[in-house]
N, C-alpha and C positions, 0 to 999 in steps of 0.2 A: 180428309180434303180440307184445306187452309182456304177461308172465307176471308173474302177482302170485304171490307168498309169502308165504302166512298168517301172521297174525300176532294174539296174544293180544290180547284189545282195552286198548287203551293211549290211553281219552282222558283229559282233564285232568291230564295224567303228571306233572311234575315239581314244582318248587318253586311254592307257591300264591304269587299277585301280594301278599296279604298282608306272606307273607314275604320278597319279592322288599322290599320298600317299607320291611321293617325294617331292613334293610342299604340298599341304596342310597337311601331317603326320605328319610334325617337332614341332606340339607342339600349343595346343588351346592358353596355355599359351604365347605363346610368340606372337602371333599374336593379343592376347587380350593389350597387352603392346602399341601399333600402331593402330588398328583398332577403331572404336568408340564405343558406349557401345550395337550397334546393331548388331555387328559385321558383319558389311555389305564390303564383300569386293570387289566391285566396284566401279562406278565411280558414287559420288553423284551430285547433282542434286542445281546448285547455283542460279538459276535465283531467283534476289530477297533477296537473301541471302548475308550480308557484314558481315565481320569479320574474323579475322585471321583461316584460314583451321587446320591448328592443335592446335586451340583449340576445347576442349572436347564436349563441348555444342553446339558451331556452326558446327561443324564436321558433331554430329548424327541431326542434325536439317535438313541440306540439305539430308543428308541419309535418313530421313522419309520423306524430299520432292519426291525425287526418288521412295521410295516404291508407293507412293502415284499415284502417275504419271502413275506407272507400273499398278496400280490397277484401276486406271481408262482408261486404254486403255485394261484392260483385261474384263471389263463392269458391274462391279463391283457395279460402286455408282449408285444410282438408283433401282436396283435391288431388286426383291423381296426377303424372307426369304428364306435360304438355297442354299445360293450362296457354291458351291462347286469349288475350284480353284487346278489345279494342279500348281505344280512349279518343273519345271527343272533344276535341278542343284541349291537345296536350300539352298546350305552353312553351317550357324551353325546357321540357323533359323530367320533370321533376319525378313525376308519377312514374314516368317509363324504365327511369334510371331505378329507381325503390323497389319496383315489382318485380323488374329481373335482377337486378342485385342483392334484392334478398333469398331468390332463389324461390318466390312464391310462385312467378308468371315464367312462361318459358319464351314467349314470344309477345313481342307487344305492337302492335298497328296504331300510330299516332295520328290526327287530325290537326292541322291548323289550315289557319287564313293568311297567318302572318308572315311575311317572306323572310323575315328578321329572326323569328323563332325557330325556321324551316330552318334555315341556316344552321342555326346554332346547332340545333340535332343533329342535322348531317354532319356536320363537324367534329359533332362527338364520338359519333360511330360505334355506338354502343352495341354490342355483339345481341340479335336477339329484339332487338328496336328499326321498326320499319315507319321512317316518320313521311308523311306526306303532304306536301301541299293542296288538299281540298277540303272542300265543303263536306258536311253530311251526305247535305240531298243528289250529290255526285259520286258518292261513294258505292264500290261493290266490292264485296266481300268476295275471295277469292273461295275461302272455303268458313262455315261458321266458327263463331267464338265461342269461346265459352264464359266471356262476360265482356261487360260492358260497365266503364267509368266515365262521367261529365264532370265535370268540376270547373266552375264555376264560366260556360260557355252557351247556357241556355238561356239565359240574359242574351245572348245578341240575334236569337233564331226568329225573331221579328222586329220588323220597324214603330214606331210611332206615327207612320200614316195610315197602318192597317188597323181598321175594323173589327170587334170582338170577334164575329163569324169568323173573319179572313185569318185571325191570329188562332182562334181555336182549331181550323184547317191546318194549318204549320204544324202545331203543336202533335196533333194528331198523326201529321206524316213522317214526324221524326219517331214517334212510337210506333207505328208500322214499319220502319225501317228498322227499329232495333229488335224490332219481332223476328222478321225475315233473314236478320245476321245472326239470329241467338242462335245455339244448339238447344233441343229440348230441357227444358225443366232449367233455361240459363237464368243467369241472374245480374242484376243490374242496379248499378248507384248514379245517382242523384245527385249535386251539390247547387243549388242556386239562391240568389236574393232572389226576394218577392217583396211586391207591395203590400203593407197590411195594415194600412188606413185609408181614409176615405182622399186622400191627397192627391196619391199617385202620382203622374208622372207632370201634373200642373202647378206640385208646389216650388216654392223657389229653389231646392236643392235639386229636383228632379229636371228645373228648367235650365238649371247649370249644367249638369252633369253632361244632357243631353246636348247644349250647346259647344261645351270647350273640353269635355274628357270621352263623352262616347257619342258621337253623331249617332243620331239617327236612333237609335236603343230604346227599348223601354223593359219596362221589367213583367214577368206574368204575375197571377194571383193566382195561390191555391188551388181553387176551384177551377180554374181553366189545365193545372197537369194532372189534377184526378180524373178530370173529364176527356181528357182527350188520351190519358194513357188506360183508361177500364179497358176498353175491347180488348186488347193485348196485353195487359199485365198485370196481377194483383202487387198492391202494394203490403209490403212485409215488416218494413220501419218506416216510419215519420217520427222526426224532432226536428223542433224550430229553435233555433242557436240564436237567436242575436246578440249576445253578450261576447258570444267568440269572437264574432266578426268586430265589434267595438275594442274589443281587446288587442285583436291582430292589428286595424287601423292606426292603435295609438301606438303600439309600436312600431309600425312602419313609419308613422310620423315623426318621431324623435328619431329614428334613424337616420331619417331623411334630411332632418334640421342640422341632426349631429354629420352630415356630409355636406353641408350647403355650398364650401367653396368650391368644391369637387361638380357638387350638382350644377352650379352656373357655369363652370364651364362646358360643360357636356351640354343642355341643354336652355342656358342664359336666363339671366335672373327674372325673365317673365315665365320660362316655363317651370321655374321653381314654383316661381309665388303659385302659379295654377294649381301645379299636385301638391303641392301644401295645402292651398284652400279644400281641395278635392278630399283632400287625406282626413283632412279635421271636421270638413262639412256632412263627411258620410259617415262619420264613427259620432255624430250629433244625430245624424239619422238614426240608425240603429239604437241607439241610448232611448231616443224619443218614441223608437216603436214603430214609425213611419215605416220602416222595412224592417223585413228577417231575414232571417236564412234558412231553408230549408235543409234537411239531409235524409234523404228517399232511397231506400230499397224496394224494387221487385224482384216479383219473378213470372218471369214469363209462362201464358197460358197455354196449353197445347194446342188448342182453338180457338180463335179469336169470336170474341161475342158477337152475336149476327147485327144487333142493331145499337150500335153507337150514340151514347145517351146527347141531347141536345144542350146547351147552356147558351144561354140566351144573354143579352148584356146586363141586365139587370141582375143577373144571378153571379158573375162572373165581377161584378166593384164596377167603381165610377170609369173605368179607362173604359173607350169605346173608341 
């Protein structure tokens, strides 16, 4: 019998589709000028990997190391026929496209917010890719997964007006839901920044960010996805990357630069200058340690632990 753990009510939780549409709406095009040709927009994946980051080739090469990574901690390889994979927050299919075109995933269920992204995927029409336009905490599962991918979408599953309590309720119910989607003994990856100094979301780059590239966002700490994913899932890897992510940034940055006339028209020379400053401002972050990256593997428990450990704000960094 499957024990629930209360949890604060946490609907409409995170970043409004509004905001979602202010940052990713501006235009497939312009994003496709900068991103690589997976259009994976996170932080790829270098071990192993030499050669200059904005170039094209070595770009999406560490970008299919990253998918790869994610796909085998979501238990993927090995696996018999008719691996079923959700993905949270799939962007413009990068992941969707890798997992059934390599022949790893046989069906993949997408997640966005973004109507722009939405698009794109249905466009593609990838045989095998079911992309949709909702939320997590709207989502039902027709029948269970057999894993589960995030990458780089748990960044927006809270605001910056909520409360550590309020934010560790969120966190909490998105790991109750990925409990309730898994097939027994499933297994599930991770990809997010985190804060990892005492700064957070008050120092000046986080007061940017939050301002003109992600309304409303703030980023978790550590200690709030161990705490709110114990009941439902032991964790099976942690590594914290911030060198990747500094690495990915700088080449998205010169490729960015190296498009610039391209970019002002698409988007006109203030909203160059913005994802420039953004671009250079958070691969300063990352260098300075201000933020990481996490990359988290579990697996799901067959029973959920009866009493849900507490983390109070004090325990949880200065964000409150």
């Amino acid at each position: 019998m499957t024990t629930t753990i209360p949890h604060a009510p946490a609907a409409r939780s995170g970043t409004s589709p509004a905001d979602i549409a202010f940052h990713y709406d501006v235009g497939n095009e312009f994003y496709a000028l900068w991103l690589d040709r997976t259009m994976s927009y996170s932080a790829a994946l270098w071990d192993g990997i030499d050669g200059d980051p904005a170039d094209g080739d070595v770009l999406a090469r560490a970008q299919r190391a990253k998918l790869d990574h994610h796909l085998d901690l979501a238990g993927s390889r090995g696996h018999s026929t008719g691996f079923r994979l959700l993905d949270v927050g799939c962007g413009w299919g990068g992941m969707a496209a890798h997992a059934v075109g390599s022949g790893r995933v046989q069906q993949v269920t997408g997640l966005t917010l973004s109507p722009a992204q939405h698009a794109h995927m249905t466009d593609r029409a990838l045989p095998g890719v079911l992309p949709l336009l909702e939320s997590w905490d709207a989502h039902t599962a027709v029948r269970p997964y057999d894993g589960i991918v995030s990458v780089g979408a748990f960044e927006h599953f809270v605001t910056d007006r909520m409360g550590a309590e309020q934010r560790l309720a969120v966190y909490g119910a998105y790991f109750e839901k990925c409990h309730g989607w898994l097939t027994p003994g499933g297994r599930m990856s991770l990809q997010t920044i985190a804060y990892d100094d005492q700064t957070g979301p008050d120092g000046p780059v986080g007061r940017f960010v939050a301002a003109s590239i992600f309304p409303g966002m703030t980023l978790p700490r550590l200690a709030e996805i161990t705490a709110a994913c114990d009941p439902y899932f032991s964790v099976t890897v942690l590594s914290a990357s911030p060198d990747d992510y500094a690495r990915t940034l700088r080449g998205w940055s010169a490729r960015l630069l190296r498009a610039r006339e391209q970019a002002e028209e698409l988007v006109g020379p203030e909203g160059f200058r913005r994802y420039r400053l953004y671009l250079r401002a958070s691969e300063s972050t990352f260098l300075r340690r201000a933020a990481t990256l996490y990359r988290i593997g579990f697996r799901r428990r067959d029973e959920p632990l009866r009493t849900a450990p507490a983390v109070r704000g004090g325990a949880v960094g200065s964000a409150s």
